[in-house]
C-alpha positions as CSV (number, residue, x, y, z in Angstrom):
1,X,-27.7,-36.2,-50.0
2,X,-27.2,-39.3,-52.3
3,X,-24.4,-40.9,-51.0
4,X,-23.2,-40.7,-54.9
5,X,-23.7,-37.2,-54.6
6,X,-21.0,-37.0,-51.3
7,X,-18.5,-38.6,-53.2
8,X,-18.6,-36.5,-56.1
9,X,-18.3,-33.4,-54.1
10,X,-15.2,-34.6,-52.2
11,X,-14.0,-36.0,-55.8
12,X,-14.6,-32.0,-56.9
13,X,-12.7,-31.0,-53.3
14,X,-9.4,-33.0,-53.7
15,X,-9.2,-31.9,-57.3
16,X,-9.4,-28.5,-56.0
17,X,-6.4,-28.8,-53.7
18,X,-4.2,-29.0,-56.4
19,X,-2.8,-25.4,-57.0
20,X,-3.8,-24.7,-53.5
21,X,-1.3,-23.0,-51.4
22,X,-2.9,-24.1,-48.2
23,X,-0.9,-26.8,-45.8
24,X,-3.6,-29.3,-47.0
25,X,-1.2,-31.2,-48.4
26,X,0.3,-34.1,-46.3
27,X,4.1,-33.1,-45.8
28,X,6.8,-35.8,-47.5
29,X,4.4,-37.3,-50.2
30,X,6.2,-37.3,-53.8
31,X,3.5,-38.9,-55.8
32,X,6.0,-39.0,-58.7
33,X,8.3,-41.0,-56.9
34,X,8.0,-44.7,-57.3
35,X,10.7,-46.0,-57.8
36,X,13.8,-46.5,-55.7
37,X,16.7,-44.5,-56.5
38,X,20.9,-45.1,-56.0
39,X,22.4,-43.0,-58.4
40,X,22.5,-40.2,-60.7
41,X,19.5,-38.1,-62.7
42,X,16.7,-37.5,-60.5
43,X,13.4,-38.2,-62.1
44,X,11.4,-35.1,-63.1
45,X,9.4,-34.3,-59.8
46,X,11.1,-37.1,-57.5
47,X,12.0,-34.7,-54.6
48,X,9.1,-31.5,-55.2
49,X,10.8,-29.9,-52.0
50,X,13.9,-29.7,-53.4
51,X,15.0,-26.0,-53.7
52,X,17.4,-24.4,-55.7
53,X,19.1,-20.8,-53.7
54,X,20.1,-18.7,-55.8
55,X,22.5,-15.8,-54.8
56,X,23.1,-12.4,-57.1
57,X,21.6,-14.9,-60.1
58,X,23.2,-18.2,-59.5
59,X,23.0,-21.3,-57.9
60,X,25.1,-21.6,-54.3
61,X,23.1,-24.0,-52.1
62,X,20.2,-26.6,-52.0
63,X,17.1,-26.0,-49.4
64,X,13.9,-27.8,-48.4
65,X,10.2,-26.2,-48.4
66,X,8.6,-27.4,-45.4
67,X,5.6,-25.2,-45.5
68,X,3.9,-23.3,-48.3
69,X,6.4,-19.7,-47.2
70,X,9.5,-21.2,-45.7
71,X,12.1,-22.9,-46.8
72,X,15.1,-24.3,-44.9
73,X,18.9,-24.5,-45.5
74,X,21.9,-24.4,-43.5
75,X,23.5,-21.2,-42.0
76,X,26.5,-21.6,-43.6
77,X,24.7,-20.3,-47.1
78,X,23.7,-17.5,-45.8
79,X,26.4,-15.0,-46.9
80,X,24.8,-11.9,-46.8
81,X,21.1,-11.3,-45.7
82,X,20.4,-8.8,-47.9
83,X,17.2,-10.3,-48.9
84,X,17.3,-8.4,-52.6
85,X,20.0,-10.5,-53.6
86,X,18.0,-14.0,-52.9
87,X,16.1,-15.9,-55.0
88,X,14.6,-19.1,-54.9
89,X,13.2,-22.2,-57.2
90,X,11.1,-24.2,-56.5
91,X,10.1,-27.1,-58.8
92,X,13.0,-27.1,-60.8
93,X,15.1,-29.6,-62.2
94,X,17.7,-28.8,-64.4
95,X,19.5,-25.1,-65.0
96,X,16.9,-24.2,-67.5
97,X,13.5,-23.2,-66.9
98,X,10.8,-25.7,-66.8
99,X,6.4,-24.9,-66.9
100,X,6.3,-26.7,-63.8
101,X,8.9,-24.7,-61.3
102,X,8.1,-21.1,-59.4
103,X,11.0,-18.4,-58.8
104,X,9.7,-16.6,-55.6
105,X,11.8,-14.1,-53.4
106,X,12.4,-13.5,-49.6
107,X,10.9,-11.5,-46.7
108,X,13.7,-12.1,-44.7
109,X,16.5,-14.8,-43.2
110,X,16.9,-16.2,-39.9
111,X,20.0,-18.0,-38.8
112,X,20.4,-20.0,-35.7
113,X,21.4,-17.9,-33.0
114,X,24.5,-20.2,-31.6
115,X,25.6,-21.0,-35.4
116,X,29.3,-21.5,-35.1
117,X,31.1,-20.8,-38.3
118,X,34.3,-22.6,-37.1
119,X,32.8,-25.7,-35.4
120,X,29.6,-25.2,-38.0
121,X,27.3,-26.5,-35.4
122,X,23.9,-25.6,-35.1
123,X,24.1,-25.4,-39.0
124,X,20.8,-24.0,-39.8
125,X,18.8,-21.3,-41.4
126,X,15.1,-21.0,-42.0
127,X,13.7,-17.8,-45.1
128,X,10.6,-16.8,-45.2
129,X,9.1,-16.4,-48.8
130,X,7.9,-13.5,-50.2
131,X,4.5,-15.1,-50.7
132,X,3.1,-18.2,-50.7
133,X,3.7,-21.0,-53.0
134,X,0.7,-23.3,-54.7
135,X,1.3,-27.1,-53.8
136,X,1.2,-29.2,-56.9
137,X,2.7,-32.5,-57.7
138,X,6.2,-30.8,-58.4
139,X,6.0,-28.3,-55.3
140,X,5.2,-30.2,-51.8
141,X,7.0,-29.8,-48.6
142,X,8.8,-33.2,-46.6
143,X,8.2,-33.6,-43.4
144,X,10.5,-33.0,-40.5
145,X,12.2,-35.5,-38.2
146,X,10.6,-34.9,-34.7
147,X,12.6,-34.7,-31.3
148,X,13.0,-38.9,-30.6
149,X,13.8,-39.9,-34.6
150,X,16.1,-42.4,-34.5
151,X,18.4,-43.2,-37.7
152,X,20.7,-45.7,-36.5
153,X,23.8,-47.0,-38.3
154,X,23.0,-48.0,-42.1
155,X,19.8,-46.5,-41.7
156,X,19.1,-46.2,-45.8
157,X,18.5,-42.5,-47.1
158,X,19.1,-39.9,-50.1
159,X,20.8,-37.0,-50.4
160,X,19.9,-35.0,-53.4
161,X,21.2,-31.3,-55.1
162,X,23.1,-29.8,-58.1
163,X,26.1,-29.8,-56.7
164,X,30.1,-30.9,-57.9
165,X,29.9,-34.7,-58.6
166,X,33.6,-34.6,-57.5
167,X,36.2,-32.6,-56.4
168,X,36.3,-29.5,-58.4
169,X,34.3,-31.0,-61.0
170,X,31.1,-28.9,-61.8
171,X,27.7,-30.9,-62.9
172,X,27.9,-30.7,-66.4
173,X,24.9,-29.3,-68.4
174,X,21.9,-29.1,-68.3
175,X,23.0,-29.5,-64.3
176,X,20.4,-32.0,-63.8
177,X,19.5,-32.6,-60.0
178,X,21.1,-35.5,-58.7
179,X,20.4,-38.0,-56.4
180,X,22.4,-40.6,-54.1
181,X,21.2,-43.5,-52.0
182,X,23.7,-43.3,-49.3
183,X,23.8,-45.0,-45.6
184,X,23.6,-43.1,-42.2
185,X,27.0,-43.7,-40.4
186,X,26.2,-43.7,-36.4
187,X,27.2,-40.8,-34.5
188,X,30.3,-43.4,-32.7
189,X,31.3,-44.2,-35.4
190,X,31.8,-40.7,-37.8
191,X,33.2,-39.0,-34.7
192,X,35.9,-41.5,-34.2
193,X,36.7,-41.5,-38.1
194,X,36.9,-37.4,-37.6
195,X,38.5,-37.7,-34.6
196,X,42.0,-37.2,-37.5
197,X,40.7,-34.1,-38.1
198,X,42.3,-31.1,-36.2
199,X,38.7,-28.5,-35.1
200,X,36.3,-31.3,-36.0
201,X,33.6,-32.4,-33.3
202,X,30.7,-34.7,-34.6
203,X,28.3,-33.2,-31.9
204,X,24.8,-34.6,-31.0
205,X,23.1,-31.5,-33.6
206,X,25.1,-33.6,-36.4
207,X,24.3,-37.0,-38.2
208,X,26.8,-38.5,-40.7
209,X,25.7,-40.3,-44.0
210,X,27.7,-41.8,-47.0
211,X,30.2,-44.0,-48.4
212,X,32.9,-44.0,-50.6
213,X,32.5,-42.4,-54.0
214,X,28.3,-41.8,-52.7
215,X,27.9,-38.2,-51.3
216,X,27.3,-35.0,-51.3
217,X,29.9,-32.6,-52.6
218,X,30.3,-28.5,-52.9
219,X,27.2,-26.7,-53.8
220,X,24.7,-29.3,-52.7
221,X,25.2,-27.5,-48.8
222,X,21.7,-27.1,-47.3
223,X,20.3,-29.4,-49.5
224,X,18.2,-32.4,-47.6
225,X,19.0,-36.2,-46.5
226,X,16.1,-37.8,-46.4
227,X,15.1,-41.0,-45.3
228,X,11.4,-43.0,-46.0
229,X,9.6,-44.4,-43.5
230,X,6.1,-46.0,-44.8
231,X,4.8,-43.8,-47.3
232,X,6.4,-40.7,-46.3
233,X,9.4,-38.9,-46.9
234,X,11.1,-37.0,-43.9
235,X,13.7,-35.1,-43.8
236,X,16.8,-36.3,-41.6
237,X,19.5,-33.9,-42.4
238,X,20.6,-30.4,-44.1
239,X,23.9,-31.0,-45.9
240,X,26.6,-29.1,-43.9
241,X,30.0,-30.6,-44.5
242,X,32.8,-33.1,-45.5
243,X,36.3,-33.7,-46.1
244,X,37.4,-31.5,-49.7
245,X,40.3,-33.6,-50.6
246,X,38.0,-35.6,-52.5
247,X,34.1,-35.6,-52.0
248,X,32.8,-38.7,-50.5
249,X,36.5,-39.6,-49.6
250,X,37.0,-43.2,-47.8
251,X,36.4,-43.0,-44.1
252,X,34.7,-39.7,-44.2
253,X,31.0,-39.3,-44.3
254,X,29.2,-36.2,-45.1
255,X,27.6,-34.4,-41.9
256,X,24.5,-33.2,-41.8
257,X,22.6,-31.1,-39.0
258,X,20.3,-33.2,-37.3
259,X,17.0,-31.7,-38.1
260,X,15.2,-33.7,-35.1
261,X,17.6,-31.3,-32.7
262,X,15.4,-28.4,-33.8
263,X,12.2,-29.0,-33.7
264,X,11.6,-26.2,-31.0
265,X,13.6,-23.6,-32.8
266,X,12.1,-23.9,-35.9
267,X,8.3,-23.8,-34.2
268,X,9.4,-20.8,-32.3
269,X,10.5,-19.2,-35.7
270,X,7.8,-19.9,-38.2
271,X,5.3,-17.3,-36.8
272,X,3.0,-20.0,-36.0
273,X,2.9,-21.8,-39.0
274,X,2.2,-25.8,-39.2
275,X,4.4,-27.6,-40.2
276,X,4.8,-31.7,-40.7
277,X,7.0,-33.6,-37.9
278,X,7.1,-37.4,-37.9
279,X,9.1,-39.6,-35.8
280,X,11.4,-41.8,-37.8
281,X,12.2,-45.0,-36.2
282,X,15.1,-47.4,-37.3
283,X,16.1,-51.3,-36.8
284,X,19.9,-51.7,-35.7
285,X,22.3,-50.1,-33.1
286,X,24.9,-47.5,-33.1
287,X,27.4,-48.8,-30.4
288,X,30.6,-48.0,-29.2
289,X,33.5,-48.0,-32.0
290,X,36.9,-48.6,-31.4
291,X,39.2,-45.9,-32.8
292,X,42.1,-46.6,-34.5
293,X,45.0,-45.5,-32.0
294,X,47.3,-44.1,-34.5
295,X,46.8,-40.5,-35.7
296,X,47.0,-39.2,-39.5
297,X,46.6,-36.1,-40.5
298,X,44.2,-35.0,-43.1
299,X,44.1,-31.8,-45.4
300,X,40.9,-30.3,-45.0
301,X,37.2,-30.1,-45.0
302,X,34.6,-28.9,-46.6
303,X,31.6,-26.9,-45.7
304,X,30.4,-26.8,-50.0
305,X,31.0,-23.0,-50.7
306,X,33.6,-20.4,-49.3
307,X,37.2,-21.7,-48.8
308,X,39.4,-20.3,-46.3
309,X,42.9,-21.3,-45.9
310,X,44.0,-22.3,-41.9
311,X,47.3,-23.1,-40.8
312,X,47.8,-24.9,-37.3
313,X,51.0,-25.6,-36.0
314,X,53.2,-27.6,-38.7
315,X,50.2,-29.6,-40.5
316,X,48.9,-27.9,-43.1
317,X,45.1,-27.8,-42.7
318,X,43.0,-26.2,-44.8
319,X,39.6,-25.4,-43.5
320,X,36.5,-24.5,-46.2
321,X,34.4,-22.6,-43.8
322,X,32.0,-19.5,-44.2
């Protein structure tokens, strides 16, 4: 064959892929993502594995497609696993439908085994779609952070979701999805700073990201941090929790579960599917940090959806936990 004639046919072939809902596509490619962000509207198509959960018809949590039938959040959304109540969309941008998202429902929900719902560690949750979904340049998966990532302190990434842009302070319509260039805070570092905290442990399955008045807030749980390394887009984090005094409060950072902790678990679960896992490597340290030695109190935090109200001893702390 003409060599003319070879590269029309793989022309034809990669043309073909589009719509396909094999794993041909590479994972954490966003075609339609070219520029850098650090701030508010998302660009239409910016993040296409961004999901939208929806629970008896609205919006409670973000996800992350990381294969064509599963889709992954943290455990804490999962309220009930009655898969009839579950939908999710994929593709979508705003609160009102657009030609380029799919609504698809479940098959069925698997939560981490050792989730703890008052320590919210291991804070993770993988649902299986009802079908498949076609890849296209609005719907691809990201990639996974591998066992060995390293993010080290000020590591850049973005958190993205439709949730609060502050505290008690709904995303105003048309609820665009939003999106926040924030830095990773070292592990040292965000434990000592929640070390104030009565019944919070930063634990090795967490990673911390944010700064002041740049974070995630309630409703944007389960949503991804994710960080870019070359080309490619891989996910670091699912959005777990944070202090609910004020969202992206001074000296907090949002934590995230590490998603590099659970590669195995989320091989053993897919039912052999392939899925994308890069290792992300960093510049910089994350060395020891030097806790302040006198201890203050804080009201609560946040884990973005069901509030539950704690008292312990004479402080006043108020817990949002599932």
């Amino acid at each position: 064959m003409e060599l003319s004639g070879i590269l029309l046919n793989f022309i034809a072939m990669m043309l073909s892929m589009e719509g396909s809902n094999a794993q041909t596509y590479d994972c954490g490619v966003a075609p339609l993502n070219t520029r850098i962000v650090g701030g508010t509207d998302a660009p239409v198509g910016n993040w296409p594995w961004q999901v939208s959960v929806h629970y008896n018809g609205g919006h409670i949590c973000g996800g992350t497609l990381i294969h064509s039938q599963w889709v992954m959040t943290a455990a804490h959304c999962i309220i009930s696993t009655n898969i009839t109540r579950w939908t999710l969309y994929l593709g979508r941008e705003t609160s009102v439908a657009n030609a380029n998202e799919v609504r698809v429902g479940i098959q069925f929900i698997i939560v981490h085994p050792k989730y703890n719902d008052t320590l919210l560690n291991n804070d993770i949750s993988l649902m299986k779609l009802s079908q498949p979904v076609n890849f296209t340049q609005y719907i691809r998966p990201v990639c996974l952070a591998s066992k060995g990532s390293v993010f080290h302190n000020a590591t850049t990434c973005w958190a993205t979701g439709w949730g609060n842009i502050g505290k008690n302070l709904s995303l105003p319509a048309p609820q665009k999805l939003q999106e926040v260039e924030i830095p990773v805070v070292g592990n040292s570092q965000c434990s000592c700073q929640y070390k104030t905290v009565r019944g919070v442990t930063i634990t090795p399955q967490m990673i911390c990201a944010g700064r002041t008045s740049k974070g995630t807030c309630q409703g944007d749980s389960g949503g991804p941090l994710q960080c870019k390394q070359g080309s490619v887009w891989v996910q670091a984090g699912i959005t777990s929790f944070g202090m609910s005094l004020a969202c992206a409060s001074e000296g907090f950072p949002e934590v995230y579960s590490r998603v590099s902790e659970f590669n195995t678990w989320v091989t053993e679960n897919m039912e052999g599917a392939t899925i994308g896992f890069v290792t992300f490597s960093s510049n910089g340290t994350d060395g020891s940090f030097t806790c302040s030695s006198s201890a203050t109190f804080h009201f609560s935090f946040y884990s973005s959806f069901i509030i539950v109200f704690t008292t312990l001893i004479s402080n006043f702390l108020t817990l949002i936990v599932t």
